[in-house]
N, C-alpha and C positions, 0 to 999 in steps of 0.2 A: 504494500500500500504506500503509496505515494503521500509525504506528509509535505507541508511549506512552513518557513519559520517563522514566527511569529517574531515580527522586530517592534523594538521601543514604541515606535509610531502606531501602530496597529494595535498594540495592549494598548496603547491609552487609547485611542478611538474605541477600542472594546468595552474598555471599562468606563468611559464615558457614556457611552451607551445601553450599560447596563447598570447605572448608579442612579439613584434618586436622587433626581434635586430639587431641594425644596425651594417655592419662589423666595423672591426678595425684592425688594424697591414697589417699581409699580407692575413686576410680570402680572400679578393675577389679576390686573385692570385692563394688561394688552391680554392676557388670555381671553377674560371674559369679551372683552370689544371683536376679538377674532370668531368667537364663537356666534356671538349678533348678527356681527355680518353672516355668516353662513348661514344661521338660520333665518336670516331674510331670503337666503338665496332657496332654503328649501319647501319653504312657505311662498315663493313666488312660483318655483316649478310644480307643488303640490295644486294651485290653482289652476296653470296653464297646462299642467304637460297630463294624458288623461294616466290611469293606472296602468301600468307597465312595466315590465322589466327594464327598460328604460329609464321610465321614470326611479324604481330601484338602485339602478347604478349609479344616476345621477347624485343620489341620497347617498350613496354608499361614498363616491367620490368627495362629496363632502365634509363629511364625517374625515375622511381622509388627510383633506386639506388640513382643517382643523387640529388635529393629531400631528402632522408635521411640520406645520408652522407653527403652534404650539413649543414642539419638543427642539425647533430650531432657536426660540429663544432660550426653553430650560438648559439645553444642551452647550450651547456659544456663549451665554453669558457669567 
């Protein structure tokens, strides 16, 4: 089995990404404003767009967004 090395760079992205971090300043006021906004977006496509797999994904992409812009401020700052 073919293994690869894990170098410096890599464990910290690793462990970066799998550490809690808890907010501080104003993240959990950019968290919530990011979350708004999405959920405006899924509350305008829940009107317009009819029941659908489609319309699922689009919900699901959201949710998504949220989650990684989110975790780009927990994670970078």
């Amino acid at each position: 089995m073919t293994e690869y090395p894990i170098t410096p760079e890599l464990q910290e992205e690793i462990d970066n990404r799998m550490t809690y971090h808890a907010p501080t300043g104003d993240q959990p006021e950019r968290y919530q404003a990011i979350r708004s906004g999405a959920k405006e977006l899924m509350e305008l496509a829940a009107r317009l767009v009819p029941p659908s797999p489609e319309r699922g994904e689009a919900f699901k992409k959201l949710e998504g967004f949220c989650f990684w812009a989110n975790a780009g401020i927990a994670r970078r700052e």
